[in-house]
C-alpha positions as CSV (number, residue, x, y, z in Angstrom):
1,X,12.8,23.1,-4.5
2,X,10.1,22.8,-7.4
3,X,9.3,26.2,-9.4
4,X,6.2,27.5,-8.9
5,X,5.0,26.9,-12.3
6,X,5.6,23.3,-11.7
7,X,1.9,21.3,-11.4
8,X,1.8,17.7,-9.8
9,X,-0.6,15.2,-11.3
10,X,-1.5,12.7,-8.2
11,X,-4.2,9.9,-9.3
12,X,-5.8,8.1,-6.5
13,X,-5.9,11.6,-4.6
14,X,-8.2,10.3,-2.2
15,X,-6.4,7.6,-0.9
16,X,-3.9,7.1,1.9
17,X,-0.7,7.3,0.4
18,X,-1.6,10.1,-2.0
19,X,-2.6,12.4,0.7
20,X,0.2,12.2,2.3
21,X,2.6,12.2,-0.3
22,X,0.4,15.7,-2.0
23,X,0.5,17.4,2.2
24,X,4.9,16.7,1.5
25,X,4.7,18.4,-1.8
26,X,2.6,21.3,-0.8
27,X,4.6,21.9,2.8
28,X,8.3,21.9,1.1
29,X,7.3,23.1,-2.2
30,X,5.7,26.1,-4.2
31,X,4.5,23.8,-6.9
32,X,0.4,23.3,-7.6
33,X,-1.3,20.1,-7.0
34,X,-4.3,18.0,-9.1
35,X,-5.6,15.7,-7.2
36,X,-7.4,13.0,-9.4
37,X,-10.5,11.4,-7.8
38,X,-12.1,7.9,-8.7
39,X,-15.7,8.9,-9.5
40,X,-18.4,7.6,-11.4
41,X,-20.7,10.0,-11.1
42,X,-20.5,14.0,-10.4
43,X,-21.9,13.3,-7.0
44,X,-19.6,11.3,-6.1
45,X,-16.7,13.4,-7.5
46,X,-18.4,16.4,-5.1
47,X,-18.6,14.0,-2.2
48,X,-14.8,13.1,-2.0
49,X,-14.0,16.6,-3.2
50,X,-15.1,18.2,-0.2
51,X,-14.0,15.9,2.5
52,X,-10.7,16.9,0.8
53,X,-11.4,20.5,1.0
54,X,-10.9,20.3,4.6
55,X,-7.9,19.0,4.8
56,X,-6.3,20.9,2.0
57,X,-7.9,24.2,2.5
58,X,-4.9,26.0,4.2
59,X,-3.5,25.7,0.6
60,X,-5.8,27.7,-1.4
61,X,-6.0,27.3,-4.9
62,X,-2.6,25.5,-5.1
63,X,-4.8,22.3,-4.9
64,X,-7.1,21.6,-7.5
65,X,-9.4,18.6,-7.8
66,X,-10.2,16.6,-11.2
67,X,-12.0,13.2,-11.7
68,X,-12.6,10.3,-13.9
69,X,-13.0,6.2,-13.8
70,X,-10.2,4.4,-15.1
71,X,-12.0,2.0,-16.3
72,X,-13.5,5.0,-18.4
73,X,-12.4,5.4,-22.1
74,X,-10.8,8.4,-21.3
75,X,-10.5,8.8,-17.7
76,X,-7.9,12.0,-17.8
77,X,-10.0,14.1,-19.9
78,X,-10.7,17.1,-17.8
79,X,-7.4,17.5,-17.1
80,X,-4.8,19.7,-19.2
81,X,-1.7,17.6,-20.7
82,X,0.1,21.1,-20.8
83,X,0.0,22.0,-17.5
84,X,1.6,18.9,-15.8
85,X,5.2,18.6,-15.2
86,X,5.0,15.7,-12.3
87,X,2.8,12.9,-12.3
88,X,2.8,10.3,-9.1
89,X,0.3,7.3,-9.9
90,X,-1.0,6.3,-7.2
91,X,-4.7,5.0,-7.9
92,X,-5.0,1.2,-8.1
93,X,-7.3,-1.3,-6.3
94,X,-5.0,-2.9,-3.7
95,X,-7.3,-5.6,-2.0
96,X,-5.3,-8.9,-2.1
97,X,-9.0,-10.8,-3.1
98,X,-9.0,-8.3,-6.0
99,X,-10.8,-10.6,-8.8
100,X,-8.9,-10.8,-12.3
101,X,-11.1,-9.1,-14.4
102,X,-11.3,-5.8,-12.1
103,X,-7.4,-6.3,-11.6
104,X,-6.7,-5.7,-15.1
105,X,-9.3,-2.9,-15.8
106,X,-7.7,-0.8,-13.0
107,X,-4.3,-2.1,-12.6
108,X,-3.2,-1.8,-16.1
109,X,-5.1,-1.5,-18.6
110,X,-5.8,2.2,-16.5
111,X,-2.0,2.5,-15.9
112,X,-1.9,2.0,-20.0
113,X,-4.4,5.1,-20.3
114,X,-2.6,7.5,-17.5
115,X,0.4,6.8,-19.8
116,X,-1.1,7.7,-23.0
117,X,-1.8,10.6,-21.0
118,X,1.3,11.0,-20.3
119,X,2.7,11.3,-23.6
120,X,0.7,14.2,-24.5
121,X,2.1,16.2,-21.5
122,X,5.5,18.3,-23.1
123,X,6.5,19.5,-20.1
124,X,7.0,16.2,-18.4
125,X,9.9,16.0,-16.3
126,X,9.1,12.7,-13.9
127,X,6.6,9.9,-13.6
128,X,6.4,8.1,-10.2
129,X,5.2,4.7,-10.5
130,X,3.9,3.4,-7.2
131,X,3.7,-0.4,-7.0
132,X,4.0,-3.1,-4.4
133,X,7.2,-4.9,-3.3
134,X,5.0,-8.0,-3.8
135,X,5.5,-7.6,-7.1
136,X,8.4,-10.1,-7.3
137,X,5.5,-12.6,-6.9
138,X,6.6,-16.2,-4.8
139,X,10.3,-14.9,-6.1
140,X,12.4,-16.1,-2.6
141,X,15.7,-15.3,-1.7
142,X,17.3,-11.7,-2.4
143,X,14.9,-9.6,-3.9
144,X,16.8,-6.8,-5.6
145,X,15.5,-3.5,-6.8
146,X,15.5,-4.5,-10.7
147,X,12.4,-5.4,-13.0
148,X,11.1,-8.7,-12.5
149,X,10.2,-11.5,-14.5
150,X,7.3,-13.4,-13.8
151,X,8.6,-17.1,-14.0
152,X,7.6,-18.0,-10.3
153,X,4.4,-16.5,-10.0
154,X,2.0,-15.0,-7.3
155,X,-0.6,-15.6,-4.4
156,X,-3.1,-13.2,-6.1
157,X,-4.2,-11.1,-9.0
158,X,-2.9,-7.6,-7.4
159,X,0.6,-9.0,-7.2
160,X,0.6,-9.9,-10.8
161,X,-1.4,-6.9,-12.0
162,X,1.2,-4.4,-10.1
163,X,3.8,-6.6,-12.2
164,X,2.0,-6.6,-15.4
165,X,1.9,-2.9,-15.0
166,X,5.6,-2.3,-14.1
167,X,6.6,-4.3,-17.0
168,X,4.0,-2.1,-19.3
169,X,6.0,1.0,-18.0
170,X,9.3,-0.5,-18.6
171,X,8.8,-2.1,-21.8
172,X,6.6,0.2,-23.9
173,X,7.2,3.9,-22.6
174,X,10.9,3.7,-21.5
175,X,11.5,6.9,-22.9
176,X,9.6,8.4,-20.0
177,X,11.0,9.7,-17.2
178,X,9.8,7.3,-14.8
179,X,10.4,5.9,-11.5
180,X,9.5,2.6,-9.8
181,X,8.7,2.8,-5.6
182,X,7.8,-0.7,-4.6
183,X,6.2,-0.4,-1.3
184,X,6.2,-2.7,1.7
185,X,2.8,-3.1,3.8
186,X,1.9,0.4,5.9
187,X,0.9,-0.9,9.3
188,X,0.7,2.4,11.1
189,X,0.5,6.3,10.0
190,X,3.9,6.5,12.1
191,X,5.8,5.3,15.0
192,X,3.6,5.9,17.3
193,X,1.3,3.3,16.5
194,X,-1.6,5.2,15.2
195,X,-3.5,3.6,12.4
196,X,-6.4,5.3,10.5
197,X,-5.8,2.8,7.5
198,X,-6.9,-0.5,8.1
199,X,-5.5,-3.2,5.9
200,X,-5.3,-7.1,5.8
201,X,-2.2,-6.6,8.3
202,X,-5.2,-5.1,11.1
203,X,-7.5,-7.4,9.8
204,X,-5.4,-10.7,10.6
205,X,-4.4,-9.2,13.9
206,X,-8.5,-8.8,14.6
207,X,-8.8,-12.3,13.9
208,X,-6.2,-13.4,16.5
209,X,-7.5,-10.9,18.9
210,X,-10.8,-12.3,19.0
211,X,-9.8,-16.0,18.4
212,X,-11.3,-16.7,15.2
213,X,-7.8,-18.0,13.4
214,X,-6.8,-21.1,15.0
215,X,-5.1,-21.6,12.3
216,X,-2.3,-19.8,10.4
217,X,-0.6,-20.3,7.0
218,X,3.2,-20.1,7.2
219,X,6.8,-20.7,8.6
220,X,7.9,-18.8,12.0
221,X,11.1,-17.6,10.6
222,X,9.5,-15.9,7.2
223,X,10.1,-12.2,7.5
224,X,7.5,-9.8,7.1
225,X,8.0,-6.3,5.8
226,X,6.4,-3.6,6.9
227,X,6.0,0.7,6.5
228,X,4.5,3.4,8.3
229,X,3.0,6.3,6.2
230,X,5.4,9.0,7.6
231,X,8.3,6.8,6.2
232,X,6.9,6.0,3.0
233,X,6.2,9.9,1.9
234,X,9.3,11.3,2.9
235,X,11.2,8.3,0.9
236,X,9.1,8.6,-2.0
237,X,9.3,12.5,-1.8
238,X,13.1,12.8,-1.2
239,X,13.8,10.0,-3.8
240,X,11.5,11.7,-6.8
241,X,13.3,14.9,-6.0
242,X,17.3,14.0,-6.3
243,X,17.4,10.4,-7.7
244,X,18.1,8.9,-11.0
245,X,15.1,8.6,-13.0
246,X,14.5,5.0,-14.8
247,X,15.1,3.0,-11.7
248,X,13.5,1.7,-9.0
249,X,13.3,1.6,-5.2
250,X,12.5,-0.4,-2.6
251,X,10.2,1.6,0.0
252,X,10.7,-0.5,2.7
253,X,13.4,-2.1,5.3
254,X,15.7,-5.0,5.3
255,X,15.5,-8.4,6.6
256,X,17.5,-7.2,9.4
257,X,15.2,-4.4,10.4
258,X,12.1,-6.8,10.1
259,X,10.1,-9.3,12.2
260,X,9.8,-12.9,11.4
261,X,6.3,-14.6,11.7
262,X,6.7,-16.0,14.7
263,X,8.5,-13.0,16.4
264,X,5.3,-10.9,15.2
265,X,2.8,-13.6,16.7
266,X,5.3,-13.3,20.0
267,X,4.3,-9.3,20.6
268,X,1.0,-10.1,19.4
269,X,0.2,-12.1,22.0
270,X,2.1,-10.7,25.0
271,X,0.3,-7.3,23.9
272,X,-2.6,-8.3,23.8
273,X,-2.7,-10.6,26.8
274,X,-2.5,-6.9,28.6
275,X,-6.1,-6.5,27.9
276,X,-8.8,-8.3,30.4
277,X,-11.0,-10.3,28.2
278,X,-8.6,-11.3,25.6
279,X,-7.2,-13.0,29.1
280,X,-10.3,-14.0,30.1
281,X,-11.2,-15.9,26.9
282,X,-7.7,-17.5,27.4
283,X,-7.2,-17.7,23.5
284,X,-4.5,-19.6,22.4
285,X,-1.8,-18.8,20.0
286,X,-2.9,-20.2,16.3
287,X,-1.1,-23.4,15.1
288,X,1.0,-23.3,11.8
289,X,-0.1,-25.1,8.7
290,X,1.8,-26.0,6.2
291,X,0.5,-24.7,2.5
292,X,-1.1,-28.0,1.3
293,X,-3.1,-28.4,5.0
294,X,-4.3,-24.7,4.6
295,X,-5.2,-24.9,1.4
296,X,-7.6,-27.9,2.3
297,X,-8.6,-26.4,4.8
298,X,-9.5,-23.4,3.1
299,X,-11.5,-25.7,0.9
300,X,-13.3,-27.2,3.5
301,X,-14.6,-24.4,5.3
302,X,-16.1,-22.8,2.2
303,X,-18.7,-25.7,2.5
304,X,-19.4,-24.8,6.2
305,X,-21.9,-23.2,7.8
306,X,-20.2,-21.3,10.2
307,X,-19.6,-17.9,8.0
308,X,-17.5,-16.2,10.9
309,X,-15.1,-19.1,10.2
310,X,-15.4,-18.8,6.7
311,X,-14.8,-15.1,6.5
312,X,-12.0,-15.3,8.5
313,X,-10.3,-18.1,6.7
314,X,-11.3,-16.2,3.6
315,X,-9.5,-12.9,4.8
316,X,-6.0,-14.9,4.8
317,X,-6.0,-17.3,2.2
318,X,-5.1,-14.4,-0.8
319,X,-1.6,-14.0,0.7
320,X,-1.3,-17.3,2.2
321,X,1.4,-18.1,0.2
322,X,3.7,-15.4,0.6
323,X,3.7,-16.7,4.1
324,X,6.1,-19.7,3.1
325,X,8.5,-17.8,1.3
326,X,11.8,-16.0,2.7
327,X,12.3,-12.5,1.1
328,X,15.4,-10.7,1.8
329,X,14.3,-7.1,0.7
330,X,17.1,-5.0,-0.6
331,X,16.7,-1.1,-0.2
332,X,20.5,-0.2,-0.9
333,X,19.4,2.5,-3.8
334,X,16.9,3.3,-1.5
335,X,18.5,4.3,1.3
336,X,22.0,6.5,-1.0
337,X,19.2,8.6,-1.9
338,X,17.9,9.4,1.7
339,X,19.7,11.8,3.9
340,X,18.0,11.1,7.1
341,X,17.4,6.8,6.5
342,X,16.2,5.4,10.1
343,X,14.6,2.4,10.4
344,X,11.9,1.9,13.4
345,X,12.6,-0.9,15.9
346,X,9.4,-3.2,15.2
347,X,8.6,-4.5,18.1
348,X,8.0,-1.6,20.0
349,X,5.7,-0.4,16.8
350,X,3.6,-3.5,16.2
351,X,3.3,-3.9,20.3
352,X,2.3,0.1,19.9
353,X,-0.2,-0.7,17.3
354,X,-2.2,-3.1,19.1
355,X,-2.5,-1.3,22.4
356,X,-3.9,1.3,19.6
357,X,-6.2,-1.1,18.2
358,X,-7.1,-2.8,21.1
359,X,-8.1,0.5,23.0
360,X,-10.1,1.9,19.8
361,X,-11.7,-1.8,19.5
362,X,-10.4,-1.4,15.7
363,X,-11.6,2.0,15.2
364,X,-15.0,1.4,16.3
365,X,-14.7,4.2,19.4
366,X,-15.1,7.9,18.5
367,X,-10.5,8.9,18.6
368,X,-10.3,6.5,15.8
369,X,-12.6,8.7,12.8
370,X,-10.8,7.8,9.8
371,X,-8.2,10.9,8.2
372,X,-9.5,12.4,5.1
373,X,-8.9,10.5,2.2
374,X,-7.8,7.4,4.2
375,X,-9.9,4.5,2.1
């Protein structure tokens, strides 16, 4: 267990993953937690700040708030280096369509200033790094948990920033006591299907749902790998408490555990054909493209009128790619630091998740109000 006197830095305290990974910290732990805010203006800052205050309240003072835009020439500034003994970075943009300028403001160039930051902290015992198992870019085949190289590329500019900024941590402040947790895509807050983050994962399945991707980039047999939020902040939490420091993990299951493309568009379908009007419309199950017919194709409709179609083709094409490539996911180091490692069976938690989002119509009904800090 943490001291008391120990003070956890979490950037991006508003988001998904760093609420739940500050609610672990504060449940098992003694230690304080500063939850750093994106803000660009006071107002703002108070805005997020007290939509947090009700879900942190129960723990008094032991959570503090601070803010700043890392895009901001010094975006740590009200909070004090000498305080912090943990520091879990978890503010980035994560959109797949992120565009390359914003990318590398936010990405890295603020990862560069939180570890500036960083280095005026004495009392520094462990940075947690959170990136993206994407990260290994169009990289096929075994994909181990070591640092990359960039030699094969990406689909899009948050692959490559979350890269970029690994690399950063590795190669210019390896004297730190970091950690590296590249996770896989969080489909659902935890086995039970619930979802109060909605992500390109929900989106895609919307377009199926309502029949606007006739269309899909891919192969049926590439695997897909995919989280809930429960599993992802106990991992994270266990492994930044009792494993090696200067490594990296692999927050996320193995081939074996996974579904396949067409195994996903299998339950998809079957679930959904539960529901009346998806019947009704009689929607049929999209055809694969290959990546040079989709990428025409992607061309084409951006000169269309139809923007329905062109949004929809638009949501997809950013990870496109990563559709045509066959990822085996190692979690080995993973999984020796986890006393309790369990893997969901998938298809009873995607079929879960679209009764879910089928019955809140996406979260449009009143059970499906967003979680604090769930952006």
């Amino acid at each position: 267990m943490l001291a008391r006197a120990d003070r956890i830095l979490i950037t991006g305290g508003n988001g998904y993953v760093a609420t739940r990974l500050a609610r672990h910290w504060l449940e098992r732990t003694d230690a304080q937690v500063v939850l750093w805010l994106h803000a660009d203006s006071g107002s703002e800052f108070e805005r997020k700040r007290s939509a947090l205050d009700q879900a942190f309240r129960v723990f008094g003072e032991r959570v503090q708030y601070r803010g700043g835009n890392l895009v901001g020439p010094d975006p740590f500034a009200d909070v004090e280096p000498e305080t912090i003994t943990r520091v879990v970075h978890a503010a980035a943009v994560t959109r797949f369509n992120v565009e390359p300028d914003v990318a590398q403001q936010v990405n890295v160039d603020g990862t560069a200033k939180l570890l500036d930051f960083c280095a005026r902290c004495p009392r520094l015992a462990h940075f947690a790094f959170l990136s993206t198992v994407y990260a290994s870019g169009l990289r096929p085949g075994r994909i181990e948990e070591v640092a990359f190289d960039a030699k094969d590329g990406f689909a899009n500019h948050y692959e490559s920033s979350k890269w970029a900024a690994e690399n950063l941590l590795m190669s210019r402040h390896n004297e730190m006591p970091w950690q590296i947790f590249r996770i896989a895509t969080v489909i659902a807050d935890d086995d039970s299907g619930t979802v109060t983050q909605y992500n390109a994962f929900h989106n895609t399945l919307k377009l199926l749902f309502y029949g606007l991707l006739p269309i899909l980039p891919g192969k049926p047999e590439t695997p897909l790998y995919f989280v809930t939020g429960e599993f992802l902040a106990a991992a994270i939490f266990d492994a930044s408490s009792n494993a090696p420091l200067r490594s990296i993990y692999h927050v996320a299951h193995t081939e074996a555990d996974s579904l396949c493309l067409g195994e996903l568009l299998d339950i998809t379908f079957r679930t959904f054909n539960r529901d009346a009007g998806f019947s009704r419309r009689r929607v049929m199950r999209p055809l694969y493209a290959d990546e040079q017919s989709f990428a025409r194709l992607a061309g084409t409709v951006q000169g269309m009128s139809g923007e329905v179609i062109r949004q929809a083709v638009a949501s997809v094409t950013p990870f496109a790619k990563q559709l045509f490539f066959r990822k085996q996911i190692s979690n080995a180091r993973l999984v020796s630091r986890l006393s309790d490692y369990r893997a969901p069976d998938q298809r009873v938690l995607v079929a879960r998740i679209c009764d879910r989002l089928m019955q809140t119509r996406w979260g449009r009904t009143a059970d499906a109000v967003l979680a604090p800090g769930t952006a």
